[in-house]
C-alpha positions in Angstrom: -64.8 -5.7 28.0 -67.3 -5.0 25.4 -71.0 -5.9 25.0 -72.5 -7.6 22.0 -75.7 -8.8 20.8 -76.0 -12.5 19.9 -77.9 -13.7 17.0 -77.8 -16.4 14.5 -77.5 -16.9 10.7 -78.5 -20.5 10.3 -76.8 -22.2 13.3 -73.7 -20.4 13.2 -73.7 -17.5 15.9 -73.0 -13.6 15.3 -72.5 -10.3 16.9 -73.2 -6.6 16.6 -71.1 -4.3 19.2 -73.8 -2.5 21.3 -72.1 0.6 20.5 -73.8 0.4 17.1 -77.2 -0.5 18.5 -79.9 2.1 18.5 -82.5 -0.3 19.6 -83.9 -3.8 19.3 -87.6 -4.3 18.4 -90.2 -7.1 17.1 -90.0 -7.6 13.9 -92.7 -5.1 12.7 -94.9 -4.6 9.5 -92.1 -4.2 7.0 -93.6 -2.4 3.6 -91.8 -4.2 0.9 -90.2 -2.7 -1.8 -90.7 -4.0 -5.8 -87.4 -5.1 -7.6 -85.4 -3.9 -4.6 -82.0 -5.5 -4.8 -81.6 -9.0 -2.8 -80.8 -8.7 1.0 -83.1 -5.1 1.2 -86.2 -6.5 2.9 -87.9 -2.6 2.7 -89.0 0.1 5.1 -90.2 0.5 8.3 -91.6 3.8 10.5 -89.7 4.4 12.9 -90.9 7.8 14.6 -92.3 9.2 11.2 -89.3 8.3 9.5 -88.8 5.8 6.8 -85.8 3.5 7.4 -84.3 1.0 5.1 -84.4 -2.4 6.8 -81.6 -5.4 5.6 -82.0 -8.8 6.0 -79.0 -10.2 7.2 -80.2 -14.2 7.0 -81.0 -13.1 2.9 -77.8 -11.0 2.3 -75.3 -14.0 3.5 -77.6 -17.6 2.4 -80.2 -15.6 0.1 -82.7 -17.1 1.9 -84.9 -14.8 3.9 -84.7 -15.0 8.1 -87.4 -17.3 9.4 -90.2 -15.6 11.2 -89.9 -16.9 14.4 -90.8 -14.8 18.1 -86.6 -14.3 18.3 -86.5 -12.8 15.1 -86.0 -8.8 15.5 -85.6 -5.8 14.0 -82.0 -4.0 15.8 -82.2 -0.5 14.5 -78.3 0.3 13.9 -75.9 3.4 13.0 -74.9 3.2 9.8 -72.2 5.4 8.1 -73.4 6.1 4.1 -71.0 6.2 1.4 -70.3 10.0 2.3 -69.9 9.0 5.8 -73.2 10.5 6.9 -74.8 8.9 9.8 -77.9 7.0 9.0 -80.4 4.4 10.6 -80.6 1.3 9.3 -82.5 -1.7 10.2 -81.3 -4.9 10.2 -83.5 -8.4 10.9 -81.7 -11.0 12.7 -82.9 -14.3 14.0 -82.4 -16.0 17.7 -82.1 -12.4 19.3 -81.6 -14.0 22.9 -79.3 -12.7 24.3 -76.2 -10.4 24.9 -72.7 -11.3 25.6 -69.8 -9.6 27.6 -66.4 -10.1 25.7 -62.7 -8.9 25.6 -62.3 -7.0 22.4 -58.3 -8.6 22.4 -60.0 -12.0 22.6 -60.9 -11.6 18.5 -58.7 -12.4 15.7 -59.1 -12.3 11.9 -61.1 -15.3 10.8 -58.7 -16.0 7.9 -61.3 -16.3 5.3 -61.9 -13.1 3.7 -64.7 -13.2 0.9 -65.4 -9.7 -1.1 -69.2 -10.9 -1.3 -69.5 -10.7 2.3 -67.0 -7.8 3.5 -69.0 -7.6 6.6 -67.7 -10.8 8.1 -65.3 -9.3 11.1 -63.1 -11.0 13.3 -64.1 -13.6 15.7 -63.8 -14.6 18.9 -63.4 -18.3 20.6 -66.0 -18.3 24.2 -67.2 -21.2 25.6 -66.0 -23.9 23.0 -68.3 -21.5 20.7 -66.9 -18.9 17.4 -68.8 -16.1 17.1 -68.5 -14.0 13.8 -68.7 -10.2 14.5 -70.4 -8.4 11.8 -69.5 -4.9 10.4 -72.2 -2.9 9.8 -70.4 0.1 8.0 -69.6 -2.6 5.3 -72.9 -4.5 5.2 -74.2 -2.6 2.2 -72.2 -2.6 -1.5 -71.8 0.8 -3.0 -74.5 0.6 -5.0 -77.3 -0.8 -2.5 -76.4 1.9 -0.1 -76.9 5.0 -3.2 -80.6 2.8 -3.4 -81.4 2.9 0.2 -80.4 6.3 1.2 -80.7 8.1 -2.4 -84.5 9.5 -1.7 -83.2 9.9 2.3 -81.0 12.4 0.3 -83.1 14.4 -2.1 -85.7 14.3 0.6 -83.5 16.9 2.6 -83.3 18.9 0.0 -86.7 19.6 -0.6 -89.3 21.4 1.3 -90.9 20.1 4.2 -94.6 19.8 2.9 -93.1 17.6 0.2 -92.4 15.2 2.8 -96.5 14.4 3.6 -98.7 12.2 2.4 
């Protein structure tokens, strides 16, 4: 039995594996970033660090989640192109509520769709499909090199680079 978050894209239900989750939060004060690629929603703090925050609502319908008291930030771990181990924040509406479900209970989905490689297997509860989502494959090539670039040359240099 495994635990997953529940959340929604549009009305169709989703889930992250708790074993990824880091933590869920309000959605905070997001500082936006200019020209940044469509789905990246910007940065947040989080403990003095700046963490790259996806929306997922924008990255599968392009339009941006709804701002509504459900809607949350889940902080998640995120494996980088070199397989580093990042944070990444991820806004999802209708954050209600977790769900307890046998891991041999999902199946491929059938549909596979190289614009949305995150879409996992999913699982029949309840009369209801639920979608799992993949967060090592939420980002392209290319919008994880953006996110986590700086986050790179940033260890590199010397610590009073890193203040304001």
């Amino acid at each position: 039995m495994a635990l997953f978050v529940e959340f929604r894209i549009g009305e169709d239900a989703y889930l992250l594996d708790t074993s990824q989750v880091v933590q869920i939060l309000p959605l905070v004060g997001i500082k936006r970033i200019p020209r940044a690629p469509a789905g990246v929603a910007g940065l947040i703090n989080f403990h003095g660090e700046s963490l790259p925050v996806v929306d997922l609502s924008e990255l599968a319908t392009g339009e941006p989640a709804a701002l509504n008291l459900s809607t949350r930030l889940i902080l998640v771990r995120y494996q980088d192109r070199t397989a580093r181990p990042r944070l990444l924040g991820i806004i999802a509406e209708k954050v209600t509520q977790t769900v307890r479900l046998e891991s041999a209970n999902f199946q491929a989905a059938g549909v596979a769709s190289d614009a949305a490689s995150y879409l996992g297997s999913v699982c029949t509860a309840g009369g209801r499909v639920r979608q799992r989502i993949e967060v090592n494959e939420l980002l392209t090539a290319e919008v994880s090199e953006v996110l986590f670039r700086q986050a790179e040359e940033d260890a590199w240099s010397s610590p009073a680079s890193k203040r304001c």
